[in-house]
N, C-alpha and C positions, 0 to 999 in steps of 0.2 A: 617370631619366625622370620630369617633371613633370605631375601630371592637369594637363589642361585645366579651365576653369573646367566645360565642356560637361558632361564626365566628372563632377567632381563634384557638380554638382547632379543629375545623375542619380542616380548612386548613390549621395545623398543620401537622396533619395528612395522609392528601393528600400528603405533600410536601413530610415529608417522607417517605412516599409508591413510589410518583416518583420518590425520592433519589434511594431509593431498588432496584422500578422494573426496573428502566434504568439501574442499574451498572449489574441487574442478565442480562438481555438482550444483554448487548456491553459484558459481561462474555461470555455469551452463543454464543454471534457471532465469538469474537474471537476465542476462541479453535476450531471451527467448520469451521474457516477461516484456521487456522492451520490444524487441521486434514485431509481438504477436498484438500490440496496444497500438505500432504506429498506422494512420490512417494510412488503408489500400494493401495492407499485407494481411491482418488479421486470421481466423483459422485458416482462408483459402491458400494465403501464403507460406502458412505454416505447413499447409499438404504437401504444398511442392515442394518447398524446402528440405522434412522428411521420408517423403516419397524418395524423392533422388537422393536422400542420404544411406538410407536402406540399400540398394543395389549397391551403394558405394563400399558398403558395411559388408557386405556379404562376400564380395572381393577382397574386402580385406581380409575377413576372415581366414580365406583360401592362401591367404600370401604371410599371413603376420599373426593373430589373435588365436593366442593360444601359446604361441612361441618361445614368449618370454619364460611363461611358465615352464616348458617342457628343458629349456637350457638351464634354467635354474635349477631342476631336478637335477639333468646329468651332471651338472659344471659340483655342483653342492656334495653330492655324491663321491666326484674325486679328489676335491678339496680336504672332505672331513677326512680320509687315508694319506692326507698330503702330498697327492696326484697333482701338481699345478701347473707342469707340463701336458700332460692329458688333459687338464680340464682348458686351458690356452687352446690346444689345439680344436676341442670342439667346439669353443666360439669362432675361431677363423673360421674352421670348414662352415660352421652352420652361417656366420657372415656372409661369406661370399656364396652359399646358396640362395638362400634366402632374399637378399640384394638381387638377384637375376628373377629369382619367380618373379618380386614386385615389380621390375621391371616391363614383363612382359604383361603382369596383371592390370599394371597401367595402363599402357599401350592397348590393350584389346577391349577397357573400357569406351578409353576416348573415342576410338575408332568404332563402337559399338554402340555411343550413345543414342543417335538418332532412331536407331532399329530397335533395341529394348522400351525407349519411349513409345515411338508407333504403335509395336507389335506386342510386347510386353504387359507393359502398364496399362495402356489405353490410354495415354495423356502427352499428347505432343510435346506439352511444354516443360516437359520432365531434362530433354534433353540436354539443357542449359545447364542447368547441374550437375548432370554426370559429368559432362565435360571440364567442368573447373574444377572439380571434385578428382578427374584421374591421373593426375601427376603426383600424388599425394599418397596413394600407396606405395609406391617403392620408397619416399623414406620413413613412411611407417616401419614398414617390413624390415629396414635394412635396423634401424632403431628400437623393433623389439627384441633383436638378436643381441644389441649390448644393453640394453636394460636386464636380459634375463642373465645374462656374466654376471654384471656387477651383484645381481640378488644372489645369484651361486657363491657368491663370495663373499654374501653375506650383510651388504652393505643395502639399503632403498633407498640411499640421497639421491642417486639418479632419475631412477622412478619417479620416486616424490617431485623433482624439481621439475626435470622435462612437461611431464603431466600437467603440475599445475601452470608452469610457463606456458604451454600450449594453449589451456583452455585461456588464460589470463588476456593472451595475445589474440585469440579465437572468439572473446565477449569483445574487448573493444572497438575487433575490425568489422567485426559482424555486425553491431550498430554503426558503426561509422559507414559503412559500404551500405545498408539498408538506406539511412538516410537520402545519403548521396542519389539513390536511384525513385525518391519517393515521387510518385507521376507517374513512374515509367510500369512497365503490365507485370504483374503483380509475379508471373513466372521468372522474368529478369530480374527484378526483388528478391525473391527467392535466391538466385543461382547468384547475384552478389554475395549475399551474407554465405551462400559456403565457399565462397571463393577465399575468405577467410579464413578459414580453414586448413586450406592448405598453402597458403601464405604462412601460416603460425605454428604447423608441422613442420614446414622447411627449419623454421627459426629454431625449435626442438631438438630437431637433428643436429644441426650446427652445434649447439647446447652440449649436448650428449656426446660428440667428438672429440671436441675441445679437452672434455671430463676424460675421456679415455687416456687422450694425449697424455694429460698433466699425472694419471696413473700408471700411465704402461711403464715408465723406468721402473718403478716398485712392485707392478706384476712380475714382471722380467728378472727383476732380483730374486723373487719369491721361486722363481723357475730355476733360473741357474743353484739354489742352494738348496734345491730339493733332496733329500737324505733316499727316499723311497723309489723306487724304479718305473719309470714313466711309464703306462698302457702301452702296448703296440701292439698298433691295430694300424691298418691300411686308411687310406680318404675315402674308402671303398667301404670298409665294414663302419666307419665312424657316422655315416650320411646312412646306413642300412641301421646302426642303433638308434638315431635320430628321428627317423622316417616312423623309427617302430613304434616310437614313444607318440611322436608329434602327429602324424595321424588319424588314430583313434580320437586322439585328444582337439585336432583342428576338426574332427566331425565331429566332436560333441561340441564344439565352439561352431561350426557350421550349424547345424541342425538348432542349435538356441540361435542363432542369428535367422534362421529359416525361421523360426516361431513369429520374428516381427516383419522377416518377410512374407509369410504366409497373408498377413495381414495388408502388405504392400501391394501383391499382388491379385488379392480376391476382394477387398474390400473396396478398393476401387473400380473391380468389373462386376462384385454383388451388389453394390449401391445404383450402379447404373441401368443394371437391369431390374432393381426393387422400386427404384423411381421412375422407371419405362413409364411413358402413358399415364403419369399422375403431374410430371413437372414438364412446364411447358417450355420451347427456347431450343428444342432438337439436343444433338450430340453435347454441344458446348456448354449448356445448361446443365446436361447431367457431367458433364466432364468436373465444373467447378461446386456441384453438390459433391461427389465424391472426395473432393479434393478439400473441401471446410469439411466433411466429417473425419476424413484423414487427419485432418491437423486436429482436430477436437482430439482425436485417439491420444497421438502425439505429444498435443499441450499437457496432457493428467501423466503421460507417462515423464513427462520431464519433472514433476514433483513428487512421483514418488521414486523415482531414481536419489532424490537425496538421501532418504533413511538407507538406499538399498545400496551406496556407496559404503559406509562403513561395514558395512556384511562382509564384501567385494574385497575389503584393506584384510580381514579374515583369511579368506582363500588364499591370497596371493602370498602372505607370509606362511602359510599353515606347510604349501606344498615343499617348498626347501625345508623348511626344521624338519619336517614328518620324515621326507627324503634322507635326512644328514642321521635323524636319532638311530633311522632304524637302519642304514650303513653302519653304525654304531654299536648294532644290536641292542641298541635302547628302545626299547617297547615300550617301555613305562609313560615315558617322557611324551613318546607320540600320543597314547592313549590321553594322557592328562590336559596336552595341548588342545585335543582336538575337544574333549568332552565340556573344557570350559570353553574352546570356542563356542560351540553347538548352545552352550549355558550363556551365554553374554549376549548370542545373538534375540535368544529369544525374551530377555531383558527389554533390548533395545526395540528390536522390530513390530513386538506387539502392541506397546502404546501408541505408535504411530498408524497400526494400519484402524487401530479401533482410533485414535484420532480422527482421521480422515476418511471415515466411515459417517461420526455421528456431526462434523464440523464440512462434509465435501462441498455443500453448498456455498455457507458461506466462504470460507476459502476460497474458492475459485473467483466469487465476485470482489472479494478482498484483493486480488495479484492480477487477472484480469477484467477488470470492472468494463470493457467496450466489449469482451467474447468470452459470457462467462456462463456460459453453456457447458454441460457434460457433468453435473456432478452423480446422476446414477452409475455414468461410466467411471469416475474417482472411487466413487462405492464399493461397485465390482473389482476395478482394479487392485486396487488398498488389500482385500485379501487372499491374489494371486502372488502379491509382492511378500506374504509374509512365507508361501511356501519357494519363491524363487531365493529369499534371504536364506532359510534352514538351506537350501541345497546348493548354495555356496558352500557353506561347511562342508556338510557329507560328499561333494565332488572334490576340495581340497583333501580330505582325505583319502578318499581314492587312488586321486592324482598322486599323491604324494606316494602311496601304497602301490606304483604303480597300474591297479587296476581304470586305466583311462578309457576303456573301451564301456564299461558299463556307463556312466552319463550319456556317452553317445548312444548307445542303444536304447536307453529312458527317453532321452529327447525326441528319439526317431520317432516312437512310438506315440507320443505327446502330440509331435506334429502332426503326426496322420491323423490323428484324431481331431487336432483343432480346425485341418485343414477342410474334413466332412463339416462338421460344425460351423466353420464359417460360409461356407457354400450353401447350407441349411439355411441358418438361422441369419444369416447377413440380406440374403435374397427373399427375405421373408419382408415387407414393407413394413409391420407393425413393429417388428424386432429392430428392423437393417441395422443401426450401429453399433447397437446393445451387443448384437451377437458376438464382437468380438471381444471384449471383456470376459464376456461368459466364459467362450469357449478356450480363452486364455490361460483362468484360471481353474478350470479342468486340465487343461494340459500338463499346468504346473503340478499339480496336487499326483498328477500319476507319475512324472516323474521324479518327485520327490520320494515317493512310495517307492518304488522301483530302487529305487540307489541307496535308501536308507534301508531297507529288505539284504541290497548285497553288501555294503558296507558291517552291517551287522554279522556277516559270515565271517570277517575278517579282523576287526574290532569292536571289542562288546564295551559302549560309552559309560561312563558314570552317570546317567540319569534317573534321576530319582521326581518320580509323577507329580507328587505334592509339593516337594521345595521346585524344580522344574519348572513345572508346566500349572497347575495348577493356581500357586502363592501369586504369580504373573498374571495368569489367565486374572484373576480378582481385582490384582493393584489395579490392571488394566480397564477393566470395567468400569471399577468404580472410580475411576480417574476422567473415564468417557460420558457416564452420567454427569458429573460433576461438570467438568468442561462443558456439556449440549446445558446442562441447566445455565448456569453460567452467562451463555448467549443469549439464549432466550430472555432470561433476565434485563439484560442490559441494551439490545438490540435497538429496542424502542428508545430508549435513553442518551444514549450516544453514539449511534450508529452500527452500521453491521462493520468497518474495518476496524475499529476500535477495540466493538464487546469481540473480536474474532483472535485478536491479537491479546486482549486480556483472557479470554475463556481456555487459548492457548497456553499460556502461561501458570493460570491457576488450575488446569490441567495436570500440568508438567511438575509444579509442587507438589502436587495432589499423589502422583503417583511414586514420590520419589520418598516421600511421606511413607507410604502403602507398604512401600520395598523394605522399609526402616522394622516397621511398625510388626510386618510379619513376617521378621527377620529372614528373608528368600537370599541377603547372601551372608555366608560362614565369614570367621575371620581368613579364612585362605583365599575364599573369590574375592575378599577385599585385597590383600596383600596379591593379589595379580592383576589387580588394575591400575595405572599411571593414578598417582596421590590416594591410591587405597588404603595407606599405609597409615597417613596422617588424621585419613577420614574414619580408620577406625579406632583409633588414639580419642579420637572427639565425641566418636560414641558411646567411649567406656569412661570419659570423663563424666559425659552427661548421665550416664547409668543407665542408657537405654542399649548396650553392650555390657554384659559381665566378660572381665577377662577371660580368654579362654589359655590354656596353657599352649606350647610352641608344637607347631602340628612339624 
């Protein structure tokens, strides 16, 4: 069987978004593996650091996240009818909006940091952050307006590069600037390393310009030789299509960015009234308890953000193809895309969260051997991350189907619930930090419920329970025994980083083995993954594949 051309610029495309989002991910782990080691920042550093990056995040949200997506939708849409006049013109307009919201959204952090810290958080020293952190959303904001062009048009070297240039620029200003301030109070530490940040988004932006430049003659060409009759529509109704799409879709990207600020905001006023009258030292004691079980939360969510970066490269390719096929009147094609997404993720996602399930321990003392605290919270975490992965897929389909408003009304609902829950169970003394894992991964699980329920109204997936879910569910398992036995074994013998990095490894064999052995993928989910092609040539050499004939 031969990809179609279709096939492979898809997952082309997928590949390299996972290329990107795993190297911004092991970027993002590393510096933050560094940071959270060096003497005087540790978890407490790491609270303030993403305390103040959450308020930052959530602004952004409102200005840019979400964006890319929703332009890649419409621009994708007029491209595949050969609209390239209409689709130019909705990147300008949505440019030069978008560019002024961040503006303003900058501006009313900076000028608003001192009072959300006070009044807000409960953490004075929050405020040093927001403020280096608010110049940085407007060229966010202005830079997910042409990242989402260039994906409408089909191309993610922009993406891909910006992305990983940022975070690349972002790990080694962040330790260099951490350093630099080591001595100084643990809050300045902090609001150093994200001042980096948005020193390395400037440089992004610049990046992404540049890219345009060197493209706009051959956009412009593609405009002037358009055969097809440009949209007319007014900068009135173009900003009212936009608004309609992007919306919906920035509240279901609000309301998920609420999930980790619900945690920003309660966890550090549940902790300080859970520790009332048990820790001694007044306000400032409980200030920097809150603030080391914060960054505890924080550190486990930065490792499992790696597995949950390839999910992520999913969605963001899923939402233009699904857009372009069914402008198309190709249903098929959307249907097949989405079903082996939904199939690949669940591949991927489940060995890692049963990994870091039966390994949370040691792991954590393995990457931070000076603050290696939290591994019930890895635990818990590990299997909220398997339903935030599935709902990557099912929201890129959605999105792509236009229905944007459903994720946001799953999430809402998610939040309101985690938000009773963390108020509950966070203010509970024997619980306090625990609670928010918990109620995390409840929130996850209902909104995944919720979207995969409406999604099924609209496209019915190819899953099948036994090859699926269950052949996985097994390799998985028994990949996870084998791996905890594994450490156990060797622990005493050559230490816990070693058997942690070997039991990983023979883990990962183990299950790759499991996938072979109880043949969970067809020759067609081989031939749609990058060297599937070659790898399943090797397994009918070996005679552990019978050829099948050309599907």
């Amino acid at each position: 069987m031969k990809k179609t051309k279709k096939q492979v610029s898809f997952m082309k495309n997928v590949l390299m978004l996972m290329i990107a989002q795993v190297l911004i991910k092991i970027l993002g782990f590393l510096y933050r593996l560094v940071i959270i080691n060096i003497e005087g920042f540790g978890d407490i550093g790491n609270g303030y650091y993403a305390t103040g990056y959450q308020i930052y995040s959530l602004l952004l949200t409102l200005s840019s996240v979400g964006i890319p997506t929703v332009i890649s939708k419409l621009v994708s849409e007029r491209v595949a009818i050969g609209d390239h006049k209409g689709a130019h013109r909705i990147f300008r307009t949505a440019l030069k909006t978008f560019t002024t919201i961040g503006v303003v959204m900058s501006l009313g952090l900076f000028l608003g940091a001192d009072f959300i810290a006070k009044n807000i958080i409960n953490v004075e020293g929050v405020r040093y952050t927001l403020m280096v952190l608010a110049p940085a959303i407007m060229f966010v904001a202005a830079g997910a307006v042409m990242r989402g062009y260039f994906a409408g048009l089909g191309t993610m070297k922009p993406t891909s590069i910006t992305q990983t240039l940022e975070q690349f620029l972002n790990c080694l200003l962040t330790i260099t600037f951490v350093y630099c301030t080591i001595g100084k109070d643990t809050a300045i530490m902090a609001a150093a390393g994200n001042l980096s940040s948005t020193i390395a988004i400037l440089i992004a932006f610049i990046y992404i310009v540049i890219f345009y430049r060197k493209q706009r003659k051959e956009i412009l060409e593609d405009c002037k030789n358009q055969t097809v009759e440009m949209e007319t529509k007014t900068t009135k109704q173009i900003l009212k299509i936009i608004f309609a799409v992007s919306i919906p879709m920035t509240i279901g990207s609000l309301v998920a960015e609420l999930n980790a600020t619900i945690d920003t905001l309660t966890v550090s006023n549940c902790i300080q009234t859970a520790f009332q009258g048990i820790i001694q030292g007044g306000k400032e004691a409980l200030e920097l308890k809150a603030m080391q079980l914060s960054g505890m939360v924080s550190k486990i969510e930065t490792i499992v953000r790696l597995p949950l970066a390839i999910n992520a490269a999913f969605c963001t390719a899923l939402v233009p193809a699904i857009a372009a096929s069914l402008a198309r009147k190709d249903r098929e094609t959307a249907v097949k895309r989405l079903s082996f997404s939904f199939f690949l993720t669940i591949i991927i996602i489940l060995p890692c969260a049963v990994g870091l399930v039966v390994l949370a321990e040691p792991i954590l003392k393995t990457i931070y051997p000076n603050y290696s605290d939290g591994a019930s919270i890895l635990a818990i975490t590990s299997i909220s991350m398997t339903f935030v992965a599935l709902s990557y897929v099912i929201n890129g389909g959605l999105y792509g189907l236009g229905k944007t408003h459903v994720p946001a009304i799953a999430l809402a609902i998610g939040a309101g619930v985690k938000t009773i829950l963390n108020i509950i169970l966070v203010s509970n003394p024997k619980i306090n930090i625990l609670g928010s894992p918990i109620s995390s991964a409840i929130c996850q699980a209902i909104n995944f419920a919720i979207c995969s329920f409406y999604l099924s109204k609209y496209i019915k997936l190819d899953i099948k329970i036994i090859k699926h879910i269950i052949k996985p569910l097994i390799s998985a398992g028994i990949m996870g025994l084998v791996a905890y036995g594994t450490h156990y074994v060797l622990i005493d013998r050559i230490g816990n980083s070693k058997a942690t990095i070997i039991a990983i490894l023979i883990g990962a064999i183990i299950y790759g083995v499991m996938l072979i052995a109880t043949k969970t993928l067809s020759k067609e989910d081989m031939y749609m993954i990058p060297f599937g092609t070659k790898l399943y040539k090797i397994l009918v050499k070996l005679k552990i594949y019978k050829d099948e004939k050309p599907i």
